[in-house]
C-alpha positions as a Python dict, from the first residue, in 0.01 Angstrom:
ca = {
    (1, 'X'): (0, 0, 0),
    (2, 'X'): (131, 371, -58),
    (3, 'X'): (136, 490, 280),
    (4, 'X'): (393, 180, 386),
    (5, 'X'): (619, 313, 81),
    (6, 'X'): (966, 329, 224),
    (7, 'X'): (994, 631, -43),
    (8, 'X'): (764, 863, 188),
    (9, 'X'): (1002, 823, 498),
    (10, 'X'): (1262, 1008, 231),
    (11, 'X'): (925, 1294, 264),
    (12, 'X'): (806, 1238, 641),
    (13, 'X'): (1145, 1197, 825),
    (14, 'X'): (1266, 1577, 788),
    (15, 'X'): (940, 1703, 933),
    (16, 'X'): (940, 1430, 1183),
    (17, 'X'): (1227, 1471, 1333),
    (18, 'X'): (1210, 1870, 1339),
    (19, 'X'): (854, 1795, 1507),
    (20, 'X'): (1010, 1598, 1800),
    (21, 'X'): (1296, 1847, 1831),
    (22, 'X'): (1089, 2118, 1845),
    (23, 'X'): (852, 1937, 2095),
    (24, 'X'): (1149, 1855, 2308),
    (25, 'X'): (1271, 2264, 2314),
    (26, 'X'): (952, 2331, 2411),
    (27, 'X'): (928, 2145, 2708),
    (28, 'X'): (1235, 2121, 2816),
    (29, 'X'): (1248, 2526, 2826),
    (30, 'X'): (882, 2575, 2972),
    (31, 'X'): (1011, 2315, 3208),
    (32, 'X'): (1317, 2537, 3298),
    (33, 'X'): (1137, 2923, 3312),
    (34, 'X'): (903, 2724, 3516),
    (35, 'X'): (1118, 2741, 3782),
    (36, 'X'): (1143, 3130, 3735),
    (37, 'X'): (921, 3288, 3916),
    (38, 'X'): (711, 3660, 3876),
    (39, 'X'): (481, 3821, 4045),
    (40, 'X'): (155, 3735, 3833),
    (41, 'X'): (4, 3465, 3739),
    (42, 'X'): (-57, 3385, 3408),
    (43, 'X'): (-461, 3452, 3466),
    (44, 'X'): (-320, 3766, 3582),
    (45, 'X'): (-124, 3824, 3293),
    (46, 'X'): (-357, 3749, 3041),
    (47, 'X'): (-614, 3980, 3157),
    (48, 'X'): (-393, 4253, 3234),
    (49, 'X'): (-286, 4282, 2848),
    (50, 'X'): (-662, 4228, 2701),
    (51, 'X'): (-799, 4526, 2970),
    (52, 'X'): (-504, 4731, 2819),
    (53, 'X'): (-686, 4674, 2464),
    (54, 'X'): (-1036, 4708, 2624),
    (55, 'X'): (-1129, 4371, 2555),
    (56, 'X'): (-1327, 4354, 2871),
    (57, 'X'): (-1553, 4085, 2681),
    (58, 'X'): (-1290, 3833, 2641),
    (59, 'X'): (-1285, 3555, 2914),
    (60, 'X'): (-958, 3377, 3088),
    (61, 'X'): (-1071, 3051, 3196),
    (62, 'X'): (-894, 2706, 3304),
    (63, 'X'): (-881, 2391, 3114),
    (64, 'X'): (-750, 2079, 3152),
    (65, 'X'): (-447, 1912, 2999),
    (66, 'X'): (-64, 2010, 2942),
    (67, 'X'): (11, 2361, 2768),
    (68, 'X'): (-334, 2300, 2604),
    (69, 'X'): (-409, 2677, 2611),
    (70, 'X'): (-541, 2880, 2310),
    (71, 'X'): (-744, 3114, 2232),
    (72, 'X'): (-1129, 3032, 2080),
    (73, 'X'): (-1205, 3371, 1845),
    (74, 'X'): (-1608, 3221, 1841),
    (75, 'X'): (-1681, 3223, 2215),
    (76, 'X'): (-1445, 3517, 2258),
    (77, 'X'): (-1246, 3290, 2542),
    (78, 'X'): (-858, 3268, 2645),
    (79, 'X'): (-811, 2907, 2770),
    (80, 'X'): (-527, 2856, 2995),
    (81, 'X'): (-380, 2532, 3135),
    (82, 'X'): (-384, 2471, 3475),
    (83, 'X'): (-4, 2548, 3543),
    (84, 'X'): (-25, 2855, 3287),
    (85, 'X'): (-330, 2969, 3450),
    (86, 'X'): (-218, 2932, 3847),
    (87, 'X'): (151, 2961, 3766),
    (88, 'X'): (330, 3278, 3876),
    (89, 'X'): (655, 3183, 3668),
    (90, 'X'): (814, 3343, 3331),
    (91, 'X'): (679, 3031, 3138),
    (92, 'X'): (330, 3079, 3237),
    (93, 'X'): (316, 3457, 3177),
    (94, 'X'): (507, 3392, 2851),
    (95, 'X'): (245, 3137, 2698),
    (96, 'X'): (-48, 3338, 2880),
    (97, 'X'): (67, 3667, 2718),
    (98, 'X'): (94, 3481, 2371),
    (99, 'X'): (-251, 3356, 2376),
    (100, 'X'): (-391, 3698, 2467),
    (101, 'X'): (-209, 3802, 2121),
    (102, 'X'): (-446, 3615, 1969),
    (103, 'X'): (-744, 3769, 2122),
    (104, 'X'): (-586, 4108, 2039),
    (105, 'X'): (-504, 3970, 1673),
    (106, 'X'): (-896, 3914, 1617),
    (107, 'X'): (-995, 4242, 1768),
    (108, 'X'): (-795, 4428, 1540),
    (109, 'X'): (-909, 4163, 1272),
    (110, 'X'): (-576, 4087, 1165),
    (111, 'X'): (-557, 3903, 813),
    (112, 'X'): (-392, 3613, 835),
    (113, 'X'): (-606, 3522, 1142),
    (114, 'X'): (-900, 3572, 966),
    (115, 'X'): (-838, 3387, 664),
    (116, 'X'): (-671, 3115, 895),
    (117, 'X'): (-1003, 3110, 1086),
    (118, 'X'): (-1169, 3105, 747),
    (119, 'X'): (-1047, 2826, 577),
    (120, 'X'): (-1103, 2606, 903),
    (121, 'X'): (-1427, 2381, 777),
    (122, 'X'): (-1189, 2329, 514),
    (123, 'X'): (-959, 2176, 703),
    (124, 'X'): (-1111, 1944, 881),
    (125, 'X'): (-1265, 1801, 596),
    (126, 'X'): (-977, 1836, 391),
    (127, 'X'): (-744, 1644, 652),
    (128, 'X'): (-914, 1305, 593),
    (129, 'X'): (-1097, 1321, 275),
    (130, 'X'): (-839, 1430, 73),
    (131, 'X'): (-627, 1128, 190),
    (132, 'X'): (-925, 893, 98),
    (133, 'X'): (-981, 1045, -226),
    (134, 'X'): (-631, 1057, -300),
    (135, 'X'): (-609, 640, -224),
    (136, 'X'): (-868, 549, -451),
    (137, 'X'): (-796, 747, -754),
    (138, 'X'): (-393, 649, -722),
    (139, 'X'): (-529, 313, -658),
    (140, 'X'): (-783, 264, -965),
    (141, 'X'): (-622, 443, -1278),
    (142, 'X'): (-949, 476, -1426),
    (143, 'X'): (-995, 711, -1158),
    (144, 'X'): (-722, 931, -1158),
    (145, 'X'): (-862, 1254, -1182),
    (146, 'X'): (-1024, 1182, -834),
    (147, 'X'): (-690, 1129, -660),
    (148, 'X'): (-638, 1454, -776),
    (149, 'X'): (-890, 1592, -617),
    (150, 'X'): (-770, 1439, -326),
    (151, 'X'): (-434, 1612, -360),
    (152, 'X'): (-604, 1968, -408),
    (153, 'X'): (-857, 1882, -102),
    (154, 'X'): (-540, 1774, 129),
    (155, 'X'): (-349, 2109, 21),
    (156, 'X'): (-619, 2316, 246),
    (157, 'X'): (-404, 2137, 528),
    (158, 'X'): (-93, 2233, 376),
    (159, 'X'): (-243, 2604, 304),
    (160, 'X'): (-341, 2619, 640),
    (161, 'X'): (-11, 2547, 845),
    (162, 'X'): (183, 2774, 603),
    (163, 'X'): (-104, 3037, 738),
    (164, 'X'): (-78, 2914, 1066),
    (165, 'X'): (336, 3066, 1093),
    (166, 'X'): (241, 3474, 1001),
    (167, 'X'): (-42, 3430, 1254),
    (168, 'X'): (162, 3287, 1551),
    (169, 'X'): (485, 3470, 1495),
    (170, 'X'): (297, 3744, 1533),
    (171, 'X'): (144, 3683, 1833),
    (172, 'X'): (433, 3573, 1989),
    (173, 'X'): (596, 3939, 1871),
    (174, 'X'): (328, 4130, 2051),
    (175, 'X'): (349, 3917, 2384),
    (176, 'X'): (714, 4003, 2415),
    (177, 'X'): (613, 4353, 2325),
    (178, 'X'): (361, 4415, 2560),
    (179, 'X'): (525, 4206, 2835),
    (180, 'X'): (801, 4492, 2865),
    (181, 'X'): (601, 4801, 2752),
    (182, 'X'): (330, 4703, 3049),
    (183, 'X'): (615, 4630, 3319),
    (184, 'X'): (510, 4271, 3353),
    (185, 'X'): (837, 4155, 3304),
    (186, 'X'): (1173, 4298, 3281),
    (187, 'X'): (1472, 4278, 3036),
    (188, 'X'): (1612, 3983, 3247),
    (189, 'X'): (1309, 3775, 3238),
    (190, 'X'): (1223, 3865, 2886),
    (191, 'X'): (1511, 3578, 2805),
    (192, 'X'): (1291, 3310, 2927),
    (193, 'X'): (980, 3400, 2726),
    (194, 'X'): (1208, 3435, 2406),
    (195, 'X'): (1347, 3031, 2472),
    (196, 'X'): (972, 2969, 2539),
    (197, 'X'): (805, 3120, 2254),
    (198, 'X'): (1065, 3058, 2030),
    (199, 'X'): (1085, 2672, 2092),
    (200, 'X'): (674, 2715, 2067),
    (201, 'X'): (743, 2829, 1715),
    (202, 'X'): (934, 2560, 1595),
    (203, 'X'): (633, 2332, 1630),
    (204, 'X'): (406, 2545, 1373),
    (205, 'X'): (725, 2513, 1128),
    (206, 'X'): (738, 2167, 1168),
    (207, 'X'): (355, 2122, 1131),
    (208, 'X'): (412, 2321, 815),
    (209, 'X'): (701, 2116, 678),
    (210, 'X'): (497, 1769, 733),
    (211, 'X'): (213, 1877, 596),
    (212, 'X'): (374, 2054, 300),
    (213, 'X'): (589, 1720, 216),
    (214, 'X'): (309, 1491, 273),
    (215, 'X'): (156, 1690, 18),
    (216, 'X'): (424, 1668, -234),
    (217, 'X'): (459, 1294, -208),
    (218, 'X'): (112, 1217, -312),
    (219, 'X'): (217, 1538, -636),
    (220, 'X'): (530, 1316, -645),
    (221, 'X'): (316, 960, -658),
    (222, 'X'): (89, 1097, -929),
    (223, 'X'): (341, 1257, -1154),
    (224, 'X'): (580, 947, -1139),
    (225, 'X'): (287, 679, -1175),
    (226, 'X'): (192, 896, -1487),
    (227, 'X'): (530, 816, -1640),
    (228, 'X'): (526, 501, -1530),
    (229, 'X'): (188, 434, -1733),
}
């Protein structure tokens, strides 16, 4: 079957091993600043920078799970992890002040959040049915066409991680912006939010390096097969 092609570990390895690189930055240096502490919380935090933009309306709540916090642009609500929410450290104020960017990004309806938003039904869709449709058309010649349908279906994914790196780079600029400009943290303790943020980062560019080769091994399956025929 394609998927057990020992050609696509030539297209999946470089993403996959950036992807558990980056994952190990990021928790080994949340892990670290962790042990930093401040005098807010990352609640604190959070809600600090969003009164500064008047967004009064936007909630801070808890959730469960590990640095599971994000922002949710249709209820309008900054979810925090449990030790970003209660944790008075740099790491927690880092993460917390990044996810408030986001809430700031939609007020000021920033683009690439927008279309990033946009393009989300997409997505979801895209992310399994463009795999399936891809199968059967490589699979039955007579259906070709259809597996390339699949491929342009699946590219929403790829579309959308290469969207995904303008919208959190961005949001990580502003939280190290406002961190200082606001006092919350000083010039010292602005060095563990950049190893936070910045290991944070590398995860979006490895999401957008799988998705973008997994995307050009089904072009490159197609294209050769055609040859082939």
């Amino acid at each position: 079957m394609f998927y057990l092609d020992p050609l696509y570990l030539i297209f999946a390895i470089p993403g996959l091993l950036l992807g558990l690189w980056a994952q190990f930055r990021v928790q080994s240096a949340f892990q670290e600043y962790s042990q930093v502490g401040t005098r807010l919380t990352g609640a604190r935090a959070a809600r600090m920078l969003l009164d500064r933009y008047g967004l009064h309306g936007v909630r801070v709540e808890r959730v469960d799970g590990f640095l599971s916090d994000h922002y949710n642009p249709l209820t309008r609500e900054l979810r925090l992890s449990p030790t970003v929410y209660d944790g008075a450290t740099v790491a927690s104020v880092g993460v917390a002040a990044h996810e408030a960017g986001h809430a700031i990004q939609h007020a000021e309806e920033y683009i690439p959040l927008q279309f990033r938003s946009a393009i989300v039904p997409g997505v979801v869709v895209g992310s399994w049915l463009g795999p399936l449709l891809f199968f059967v058309g490589f699979v039955f010649s007579s259906l070709r066409v259809l597996a390339w349908v699949g491929v342009g279906v699946f590219a929403l994914v790829a579309l959308f991680s290469l969207v995904t790196l303008p919208v959190e780079f961005d949001a990580s600029h502003r939280a190290k912006k406002l961190l200082v400009s606001e006092g919350i943290l000083d010039t010292q303790e602005m060095t563990g939010v950049n190893a936070v943020l910045n290991a944070a980062a590398l995860t979006y560019v490895a999401a957008a390096v799988q998705a973008v080769m997994n995307l050009l091994y089904y072009v490159f399956l197609l294209t050769g097969s055609r040859r082939n025929d």
